[in-house]
C-alpha positions as CSV (number, residue, x, y, z in Angstrom):
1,X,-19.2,-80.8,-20.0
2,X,-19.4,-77.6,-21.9
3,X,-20.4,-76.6,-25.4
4,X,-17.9,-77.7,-28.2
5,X,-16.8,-74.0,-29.8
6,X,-16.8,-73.9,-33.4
7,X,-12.9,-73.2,-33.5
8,X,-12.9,-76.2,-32.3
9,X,-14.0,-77.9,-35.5
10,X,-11.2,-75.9,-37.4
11,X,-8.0,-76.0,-34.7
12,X,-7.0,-79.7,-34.7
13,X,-9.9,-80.8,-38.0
14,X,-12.0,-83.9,-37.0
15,X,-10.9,-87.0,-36.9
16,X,-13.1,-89.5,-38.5
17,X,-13.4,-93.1,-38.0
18,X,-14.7,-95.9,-39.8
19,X,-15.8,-98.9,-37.1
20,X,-15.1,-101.9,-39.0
21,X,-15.3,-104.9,-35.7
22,X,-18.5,-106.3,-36.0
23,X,-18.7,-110.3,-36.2
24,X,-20.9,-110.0,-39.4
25,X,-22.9,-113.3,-37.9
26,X,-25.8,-112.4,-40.6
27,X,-23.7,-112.6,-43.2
28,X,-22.6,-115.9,-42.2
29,X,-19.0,-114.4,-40.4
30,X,-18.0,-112.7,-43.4
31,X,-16.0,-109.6,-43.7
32,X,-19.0,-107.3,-44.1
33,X,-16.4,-104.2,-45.1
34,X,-15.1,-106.5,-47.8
35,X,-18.1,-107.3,-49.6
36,X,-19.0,-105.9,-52.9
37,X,-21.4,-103.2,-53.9
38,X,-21.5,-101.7,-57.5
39,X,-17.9,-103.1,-57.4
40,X,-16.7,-101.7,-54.8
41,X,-15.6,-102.9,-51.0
42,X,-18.8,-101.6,-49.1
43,X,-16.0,-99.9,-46.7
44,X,-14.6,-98.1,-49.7
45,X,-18.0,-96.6,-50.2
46,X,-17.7,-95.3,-46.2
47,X,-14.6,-93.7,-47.4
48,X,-15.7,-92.0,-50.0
49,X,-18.6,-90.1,-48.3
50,X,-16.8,-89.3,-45.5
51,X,-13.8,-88.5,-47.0
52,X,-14.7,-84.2,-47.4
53,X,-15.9,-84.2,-44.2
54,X,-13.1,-84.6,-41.9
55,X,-9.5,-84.1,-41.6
56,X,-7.9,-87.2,-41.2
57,X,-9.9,-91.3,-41.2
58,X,-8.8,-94.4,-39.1
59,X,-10.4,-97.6,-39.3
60,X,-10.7,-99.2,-35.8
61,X,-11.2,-102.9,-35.8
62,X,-10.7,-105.6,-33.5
63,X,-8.8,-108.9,-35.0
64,X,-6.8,-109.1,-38.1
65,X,-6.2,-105.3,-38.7
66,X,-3.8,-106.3,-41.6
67,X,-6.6,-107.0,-43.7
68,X,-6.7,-102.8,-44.4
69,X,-3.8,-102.3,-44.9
70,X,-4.6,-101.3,-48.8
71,X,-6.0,-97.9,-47.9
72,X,-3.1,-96.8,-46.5
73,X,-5.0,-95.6,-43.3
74,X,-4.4,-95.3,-39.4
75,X,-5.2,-98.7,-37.9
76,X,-6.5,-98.5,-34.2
77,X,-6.8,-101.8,-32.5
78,X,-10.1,-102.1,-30.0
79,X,-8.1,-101.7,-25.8
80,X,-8.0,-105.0,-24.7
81,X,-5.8,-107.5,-23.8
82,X,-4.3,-105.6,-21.0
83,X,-7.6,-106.1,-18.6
84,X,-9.6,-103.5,-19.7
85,X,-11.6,-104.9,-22.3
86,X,-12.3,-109.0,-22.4
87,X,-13.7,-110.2,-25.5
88,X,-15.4,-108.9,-28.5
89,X,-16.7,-105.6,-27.6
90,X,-18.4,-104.4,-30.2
91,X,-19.4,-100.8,-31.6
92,X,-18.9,-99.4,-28.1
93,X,-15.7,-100.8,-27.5
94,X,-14.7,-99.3,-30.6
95,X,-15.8,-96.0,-30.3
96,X,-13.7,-95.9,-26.7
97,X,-10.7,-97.1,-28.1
98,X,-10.6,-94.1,-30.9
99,X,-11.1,-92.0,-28.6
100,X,-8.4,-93.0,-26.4
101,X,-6.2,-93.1,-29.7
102,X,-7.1,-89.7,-30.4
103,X,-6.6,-88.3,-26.7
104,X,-3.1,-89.9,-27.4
105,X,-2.0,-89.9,-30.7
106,X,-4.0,-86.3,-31.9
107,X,-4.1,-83.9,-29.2
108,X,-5.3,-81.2,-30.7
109,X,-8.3,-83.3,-32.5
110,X,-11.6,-82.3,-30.2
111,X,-14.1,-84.2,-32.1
112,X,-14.0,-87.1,-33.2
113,X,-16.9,-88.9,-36.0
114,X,-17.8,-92.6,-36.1
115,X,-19.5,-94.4,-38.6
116,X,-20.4,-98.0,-39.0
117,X,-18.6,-100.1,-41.9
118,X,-22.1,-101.0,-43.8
119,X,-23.6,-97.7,-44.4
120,X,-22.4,-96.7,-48.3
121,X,-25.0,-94.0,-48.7
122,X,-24.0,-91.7,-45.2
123,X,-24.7,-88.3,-46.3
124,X,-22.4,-85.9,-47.1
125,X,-23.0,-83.3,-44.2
126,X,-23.3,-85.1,-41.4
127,X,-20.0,-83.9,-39.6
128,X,-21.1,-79.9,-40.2
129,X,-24.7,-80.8,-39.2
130,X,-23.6,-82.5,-35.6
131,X,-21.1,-80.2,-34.8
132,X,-23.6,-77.2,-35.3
133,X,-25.7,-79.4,-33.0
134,X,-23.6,-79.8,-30.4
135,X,-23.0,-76.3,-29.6
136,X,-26.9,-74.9,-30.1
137,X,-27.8,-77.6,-28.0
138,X,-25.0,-77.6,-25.3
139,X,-25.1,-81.7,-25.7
140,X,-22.7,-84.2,-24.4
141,X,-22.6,-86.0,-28.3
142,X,-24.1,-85.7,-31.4
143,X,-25.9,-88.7,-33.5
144,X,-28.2,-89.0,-36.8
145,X,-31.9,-90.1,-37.1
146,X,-33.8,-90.7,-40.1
147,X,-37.6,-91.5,-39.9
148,X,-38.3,-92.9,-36.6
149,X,-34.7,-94.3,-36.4
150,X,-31.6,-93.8,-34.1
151,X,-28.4,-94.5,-35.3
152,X,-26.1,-93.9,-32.5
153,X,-22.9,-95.1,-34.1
154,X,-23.2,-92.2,-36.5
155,X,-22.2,-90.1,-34.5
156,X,-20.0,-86.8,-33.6
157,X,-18.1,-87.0,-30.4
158,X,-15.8,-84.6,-28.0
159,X,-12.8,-86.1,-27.2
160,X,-13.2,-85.1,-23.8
161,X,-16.2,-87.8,-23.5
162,X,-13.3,-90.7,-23.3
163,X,-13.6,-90.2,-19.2
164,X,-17.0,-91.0,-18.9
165,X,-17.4,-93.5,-21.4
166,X,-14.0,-95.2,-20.5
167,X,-16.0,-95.5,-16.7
168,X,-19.6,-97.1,-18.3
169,X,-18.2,-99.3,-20.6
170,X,-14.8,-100.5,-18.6
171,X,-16.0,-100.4,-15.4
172,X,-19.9,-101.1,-15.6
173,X,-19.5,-103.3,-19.1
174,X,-22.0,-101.5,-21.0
175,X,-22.4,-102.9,-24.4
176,X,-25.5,-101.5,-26.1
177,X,-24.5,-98.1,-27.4
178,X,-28.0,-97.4,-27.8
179,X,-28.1,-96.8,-24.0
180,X,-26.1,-93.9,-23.9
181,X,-29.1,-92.1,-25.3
182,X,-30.2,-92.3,-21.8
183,X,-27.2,-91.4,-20.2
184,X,-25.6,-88.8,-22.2
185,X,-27.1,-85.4,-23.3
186,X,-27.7,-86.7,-27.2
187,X,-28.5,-83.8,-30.1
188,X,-30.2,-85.6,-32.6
189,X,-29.4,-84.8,-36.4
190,X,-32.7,-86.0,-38.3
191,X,-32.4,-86.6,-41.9
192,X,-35.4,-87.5,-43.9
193,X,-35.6,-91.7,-44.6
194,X,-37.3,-91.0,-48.2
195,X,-36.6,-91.4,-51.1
196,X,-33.7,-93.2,-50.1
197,X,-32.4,-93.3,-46.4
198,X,-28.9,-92.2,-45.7
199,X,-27.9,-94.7,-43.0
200,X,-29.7,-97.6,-45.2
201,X,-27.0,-100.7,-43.8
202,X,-26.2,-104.0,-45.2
203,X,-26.6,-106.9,-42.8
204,X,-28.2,-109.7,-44.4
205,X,-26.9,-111.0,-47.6
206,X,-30.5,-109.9,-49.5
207,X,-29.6,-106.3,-48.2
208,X,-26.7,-106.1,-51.1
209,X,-29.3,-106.3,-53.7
210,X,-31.5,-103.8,-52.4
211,X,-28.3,-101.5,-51.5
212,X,-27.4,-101.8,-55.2
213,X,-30.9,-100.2,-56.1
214,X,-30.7,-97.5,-53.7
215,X,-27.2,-96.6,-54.6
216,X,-28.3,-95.9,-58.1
217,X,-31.2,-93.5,-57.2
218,X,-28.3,-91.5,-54.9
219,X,-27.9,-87.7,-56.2
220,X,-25.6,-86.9,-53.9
């Protein structure tokens, strides 16, 4: 696969896309995108930081999509029920299926950015730091680190990477998008983890409190 061109960021924008399917099991099942911070849906926080960064948002879930209907947003269901996907898929799963949306539905989209539902501090050059990565590093995908951390769901992806993926995770059932770090040539955006880390994610029910802390000493 070759280098993503930087008219390629310009021609058909970037699509970005807020994964919102997990089962939330540590916060007892409950909508994680729904839940509160500062007074405002955590997703609705995603939105807003990612909202100057690309040139059109979906939200890709995987059972009752209806549920965002409010933000007047593309809704892109995860591929199954037609034998390609069975089950809850997770994060993977998702990432696939908006890229086969966008392969579909937005042609002349090349790149395409994922971020998890539960990260309200994402910062604010993420999309313009990964795509300058791709291309000095000739990599397959872009994704962030902070500290020691890899947060492969933040990510920045060619379209074209649909064909492979669609082949690991249909076909082989790959589930742990952490392992394409091993398959894929990755270039790593690293952001600093202090004072407050950008990719800081709710997931237990005590991480609200300590989100609401870190969300007041944000800048930026």
């Amino acid at each position: 696969m070759g280098c993503v061109m930087n008219s390629d960021l310009q021609d058909g924008g970037v699509l970005g896309a807020v994964l919102a399917g997990g089962l939330s099991r540590r916060m007892g099942g409950k909508d994680k995108s729904a839940l509160l911070l500062s007074g405002q849906p955590l997703i609705g926080h995603v939105l807003d930081r990612i909202r100057g960064q690309v040139s059109e948002i979906v939200i890709n879930a995987s059972e009752d999509l209806d549920r965002f209907g409010e933000y007047g947003l593309g809704i892109v269901p995860d591929i199954s029920g037609d034998g390609k996907v069975e089950g809850f898929g997770g994060p993977l799963v998702g990432i696939l299926s908006v890229l086969e949306w966008a392969a579909a539905e937005r042609p002349a989209v090349a790149l395409v950015a994922t971020f998890p539902t539960d990260t309200p501090l994402l910062p604010l050059d993420f999309v313009d730091r990964a795509g300058r990565a791709l291309n000095a590093e000739k990599a397959e995908f872009a994704c962030a680190v902070s500290g020691q951390r890899v947060h492969p769901v933040v990510a920045l992806w060619p379209v074209e990477i649909r064909h492979r993926l669609r082949s690991i995770v249909v076909e082989d059932g790959l589930r742990r998008v952490d392992r394409l770090l091993d398959l894929f040539r990755t270039a790593r955006v690293e952001y600093p983890d202090l004072p407050v880390d950008p990719f800081f994610n709710i997931n237990k029910p005590g991480d609200l409190a300590e989100g609401e802390q870190l969300l007041a000493r944000l800048t930026v």
